[in-house]
C-alpha positions in Angstrom: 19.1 -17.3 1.6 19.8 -13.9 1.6 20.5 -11.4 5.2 17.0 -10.0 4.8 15.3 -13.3 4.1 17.1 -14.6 7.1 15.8 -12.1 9.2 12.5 -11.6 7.9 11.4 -15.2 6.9 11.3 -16.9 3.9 8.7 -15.9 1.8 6.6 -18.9 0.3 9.5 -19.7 -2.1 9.1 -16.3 -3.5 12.4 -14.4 -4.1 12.2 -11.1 -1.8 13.0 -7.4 -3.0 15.5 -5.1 -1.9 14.5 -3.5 2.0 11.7 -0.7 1.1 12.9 2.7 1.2 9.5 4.1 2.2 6.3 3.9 4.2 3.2 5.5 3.1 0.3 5.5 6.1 -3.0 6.5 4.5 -6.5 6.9 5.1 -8.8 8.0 2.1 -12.7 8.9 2.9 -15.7 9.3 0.5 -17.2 6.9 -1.2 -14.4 4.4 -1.1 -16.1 1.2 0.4 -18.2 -1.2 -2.0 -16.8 0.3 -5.2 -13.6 -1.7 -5.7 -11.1 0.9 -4.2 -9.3 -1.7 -2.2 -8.7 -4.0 -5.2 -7.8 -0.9 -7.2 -5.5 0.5 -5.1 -3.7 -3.5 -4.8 -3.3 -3.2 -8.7 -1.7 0.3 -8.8 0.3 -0.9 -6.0 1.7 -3.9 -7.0 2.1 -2.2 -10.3 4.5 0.2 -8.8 6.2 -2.9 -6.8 4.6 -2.1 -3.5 3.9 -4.2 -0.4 1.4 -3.6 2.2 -2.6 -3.8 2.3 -5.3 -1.6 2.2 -8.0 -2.5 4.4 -11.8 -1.0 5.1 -12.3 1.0 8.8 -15.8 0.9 10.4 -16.1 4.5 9.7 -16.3 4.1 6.3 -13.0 4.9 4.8 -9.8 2.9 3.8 -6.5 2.6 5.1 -3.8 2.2 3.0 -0.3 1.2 4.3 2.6 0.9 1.8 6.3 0.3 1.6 8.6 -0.3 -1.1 10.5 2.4 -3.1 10.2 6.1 -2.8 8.9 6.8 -6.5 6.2 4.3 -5.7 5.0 5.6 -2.4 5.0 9.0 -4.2 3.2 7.8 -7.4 0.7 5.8 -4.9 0.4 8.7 -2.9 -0.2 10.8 -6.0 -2.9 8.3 -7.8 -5.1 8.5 -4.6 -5.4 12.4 -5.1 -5.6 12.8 -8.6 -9.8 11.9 -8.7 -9.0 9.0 -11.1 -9.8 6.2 -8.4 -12.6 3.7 -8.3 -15.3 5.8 -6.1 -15.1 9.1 -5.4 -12.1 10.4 -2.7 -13.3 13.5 -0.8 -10.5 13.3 1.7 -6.8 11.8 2.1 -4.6 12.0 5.2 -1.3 10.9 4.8 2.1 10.4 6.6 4.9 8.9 5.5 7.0 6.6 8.5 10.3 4.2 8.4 9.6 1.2 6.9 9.2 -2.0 8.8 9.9 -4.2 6.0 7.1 -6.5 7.5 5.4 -7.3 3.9 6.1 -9.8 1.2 3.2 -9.0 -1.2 0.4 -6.2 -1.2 -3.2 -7.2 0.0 -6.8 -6.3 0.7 -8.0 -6.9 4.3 
């Protein structure tokens, strides 16, 4: 077992990544809930070899929280603009933060 395993927990027999470089905090608003934005958003991540989750707020709109290397985070970041998503995104807030390293997959809550 690796440093980072040992401090982060082993990860269901799973083989762990290098530490993420990057954190993407984002919220996306529209019509994002009921469509299959969450599960979309999951595929494109873990695509890109992202961890994190994206989850549905009572408002309405989804939060996304990502980590893994900067070129993901960016594509990520880039997909939920471009108006190719599942629904329809009228409005994306984002930050970008240290990561926590606190993920060992990417899911929908």
């Amino acid at each position: 077992m690796g440093l980072w395993d040992a401090m982060k927990g082993s990860s269901k027999g799973r083989e762990r990544g290098p530490a993420p470089e990057a954190r993407l905090e984002a919220t996306v608003s529209g019509r994002v809930q009921g469509v299959g934005f969450r599960y979309w958003t999951m595929g494109l991540a873990r695509e890109h070899g992202l961890v994190g989750y994206a989850e549905n707020l009572p408002d309405g709109s989804v939060e996304i929280v990502a980590e893994g290397s900067r070129d993901g985070v960016e594509h990520l970041l880039s997909a939920l603009g471009s108006g190719d998503t599942a629904g329809s995104v009228s409005g994306l807030d984002h930050a970008y933060a240290d990561p926590t390293g606190e993920f060992s997959d990417f899911g929908v809550r």
